[in-house]
N, C-alpha and C positions, 0 to 999 in steps of 0.2 A: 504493500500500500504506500511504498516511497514515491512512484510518480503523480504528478498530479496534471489536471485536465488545462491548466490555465498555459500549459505548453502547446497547447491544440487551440488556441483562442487567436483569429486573426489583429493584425495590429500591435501583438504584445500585450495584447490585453492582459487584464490579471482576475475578470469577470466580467458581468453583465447588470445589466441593470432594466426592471420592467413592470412598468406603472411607477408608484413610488420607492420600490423596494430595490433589491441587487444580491445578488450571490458575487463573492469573491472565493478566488480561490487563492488561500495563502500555503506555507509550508506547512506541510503535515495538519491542514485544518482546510474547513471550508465554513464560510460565515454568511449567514442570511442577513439581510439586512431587513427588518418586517415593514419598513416603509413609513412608521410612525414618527418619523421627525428625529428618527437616531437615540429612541429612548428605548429600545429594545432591541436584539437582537441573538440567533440561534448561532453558536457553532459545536460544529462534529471535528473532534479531533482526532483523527485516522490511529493513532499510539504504535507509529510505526515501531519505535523502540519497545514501548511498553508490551504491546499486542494486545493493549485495551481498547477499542473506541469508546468514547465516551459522548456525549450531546448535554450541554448545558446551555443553559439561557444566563445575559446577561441584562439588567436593568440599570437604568440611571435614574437614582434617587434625588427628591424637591432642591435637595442643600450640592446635587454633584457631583456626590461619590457613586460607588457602581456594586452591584449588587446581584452577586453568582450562584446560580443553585445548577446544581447536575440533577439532571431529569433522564438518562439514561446509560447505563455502562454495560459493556457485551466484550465480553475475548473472542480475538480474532478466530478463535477454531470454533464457538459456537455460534458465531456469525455465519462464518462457513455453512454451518450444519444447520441453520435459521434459513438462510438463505435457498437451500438446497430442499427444504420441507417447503416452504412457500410460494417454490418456483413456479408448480404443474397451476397451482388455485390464480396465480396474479396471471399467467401466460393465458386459460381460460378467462378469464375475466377482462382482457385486455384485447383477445381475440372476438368475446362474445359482442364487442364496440361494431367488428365491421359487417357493414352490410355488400351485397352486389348492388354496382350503380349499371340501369342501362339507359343507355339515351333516348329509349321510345318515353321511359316515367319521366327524363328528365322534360324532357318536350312538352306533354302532358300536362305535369305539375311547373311548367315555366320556371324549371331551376337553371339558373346560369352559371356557367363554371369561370374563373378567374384563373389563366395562369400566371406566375411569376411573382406571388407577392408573399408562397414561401422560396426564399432561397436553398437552394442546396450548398452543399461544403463548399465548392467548388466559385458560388456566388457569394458566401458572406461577406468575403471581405468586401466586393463593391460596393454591398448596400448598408455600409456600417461603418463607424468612425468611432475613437477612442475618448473617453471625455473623462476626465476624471481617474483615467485606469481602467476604466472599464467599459465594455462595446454600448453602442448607441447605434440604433437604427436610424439611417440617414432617409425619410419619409419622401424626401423628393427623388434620392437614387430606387427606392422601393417601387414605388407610384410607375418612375418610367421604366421600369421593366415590366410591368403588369400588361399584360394584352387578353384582350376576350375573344378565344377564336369564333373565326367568322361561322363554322360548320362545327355541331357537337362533335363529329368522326373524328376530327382532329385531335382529340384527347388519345387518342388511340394510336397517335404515333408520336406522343411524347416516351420518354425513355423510359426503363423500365425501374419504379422507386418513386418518378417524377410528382411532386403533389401538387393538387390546386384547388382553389377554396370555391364553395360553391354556396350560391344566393338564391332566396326564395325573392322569385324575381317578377312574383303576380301583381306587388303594385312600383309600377315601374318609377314612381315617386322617390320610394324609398327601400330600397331594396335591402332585405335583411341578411345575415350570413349567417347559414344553417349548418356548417359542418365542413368536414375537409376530404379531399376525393384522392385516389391515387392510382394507377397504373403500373399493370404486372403484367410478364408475360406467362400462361400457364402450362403445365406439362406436355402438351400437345402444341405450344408453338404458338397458340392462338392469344389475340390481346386481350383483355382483361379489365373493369372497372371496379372499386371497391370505395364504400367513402364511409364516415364517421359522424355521428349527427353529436351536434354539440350539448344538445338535449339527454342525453344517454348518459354522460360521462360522470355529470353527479351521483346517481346510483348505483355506476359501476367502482367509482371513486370509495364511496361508502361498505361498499362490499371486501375492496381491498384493504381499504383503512381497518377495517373491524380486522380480516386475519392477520396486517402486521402486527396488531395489540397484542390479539392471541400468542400470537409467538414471540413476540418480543416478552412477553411474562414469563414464558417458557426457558425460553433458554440466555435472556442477559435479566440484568435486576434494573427495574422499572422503580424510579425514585419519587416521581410524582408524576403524576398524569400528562401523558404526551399530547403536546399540545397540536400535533394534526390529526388526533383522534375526535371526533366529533361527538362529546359525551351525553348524552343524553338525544340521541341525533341514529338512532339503530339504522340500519339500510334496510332499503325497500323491497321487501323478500317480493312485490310483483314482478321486479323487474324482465322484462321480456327477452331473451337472451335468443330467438328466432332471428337470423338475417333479415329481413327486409329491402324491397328497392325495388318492388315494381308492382 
């Protein structure tokens, strides 16, 4: 757990930054910034030496000074084995998000797709600039690479991973974004649509959040309530876990 991700960040970044908040990636730690005006904030300290990770929260009290509680600590081998028990339930859960897109429902239900406004590796760096240390989406470099193909088949010969954001696009006033679409080719050669409705992600969100508690009780000691557990907030056992898209 000695490298860290801020060596894979264009610019030299050393993180990111989104809405008010920021993730930095320091040495042997990584630190959330919760966006409330820099009176709170999470870090995970990887223990490369130690082979603890730990996660505490740090506050900044009325008078200034600063005020540390550990809310989680786990060794690196039962992480491992944390890790390994929760894999099959998050990969199911992550998987049950995508539906088949085809272009006759798109037509139909007047959904528009948008390419270009996620970038791939290959584009961050253009559409992002360094502010503070940390990346910044650059909204006008963003915007001009966004294009709306003229013909939905189009989607069909972007590359294979390629994503692009798709709008319920029935009142042409105001057109909402309903989810994100992507392009695969499948074992027979043939191309492929699949997309992700943003509507979904809460209950599937819920469903994961609840087995990392479970396991994280299990195999590291849990010091006070993890604060991206949603306590009193259970998931939606309706949830519809069927594909959908036409």
């Amino acid at each position: 757990m000695s490298s860290s991700p801020r060596n894979l960040l264009p610019h030299g970044a050393r993180g990111f930054t989104f809405g008010p908040g920021a993730l930095v990636f320091a040495k042997d730690k990584i630190v959330l910034d919760t966006g409330d005006g820099g009176h709170t904030h999470l870090t995970v300290h990887l223990g490369s030496a130690s082979q603890v990770l730990d996660l505490h929260e740090t506050c900044m009290a009325p008078d200034g000074s600063k005020i540390y509680r550990t809310l989680f600590t786990i060794t690196h081998t039962q992480l491992a084995l944390m890790l390994q028990d929760i894999a099959p339930d998050v990969l199911k859960g992550l998987s049950s998000l995508l539906r088949p897109l085809r272009i006759g429902w798109m037509a139909r239900r007047r959904v528009a797709a948008v390419v270009g406004l996620i970038p791939d590796d290959s584009e961050l760096e253009k559409v992002t600039e360094k502010r503070r240390g940390k990346l910044l989406v650059n909204e006008n470099q963003l915007a001009a690479r966004a294009k709306i193909p003229e013909f939905l088949e189009e989607l069909y010969d972007l590359s294979d991973g390629a994503a692009f954001t798709l709008f319920d696009a029935r009142n042409a006033g105001s057109a909402r974004m309903i989810g994100i679409g992507f392009k695969y080719t499948d074992s027979v050669a043939r191309p492929r649509l699949v997309w992700f409705r943003f509507a979904d992600i809460g209950d599937v969100s819920k469903l994961i959040t609840a087995r990392l508690q479970e396991a994280a009780g299990r195999y590291g000691e849990v010091h006070v309530p993890l604060p991206w557990y949603p306590v009193g907030s259970p998931p939606n056992k309706r949830l519809k876990l069927a594909a959908r898209g036409d």
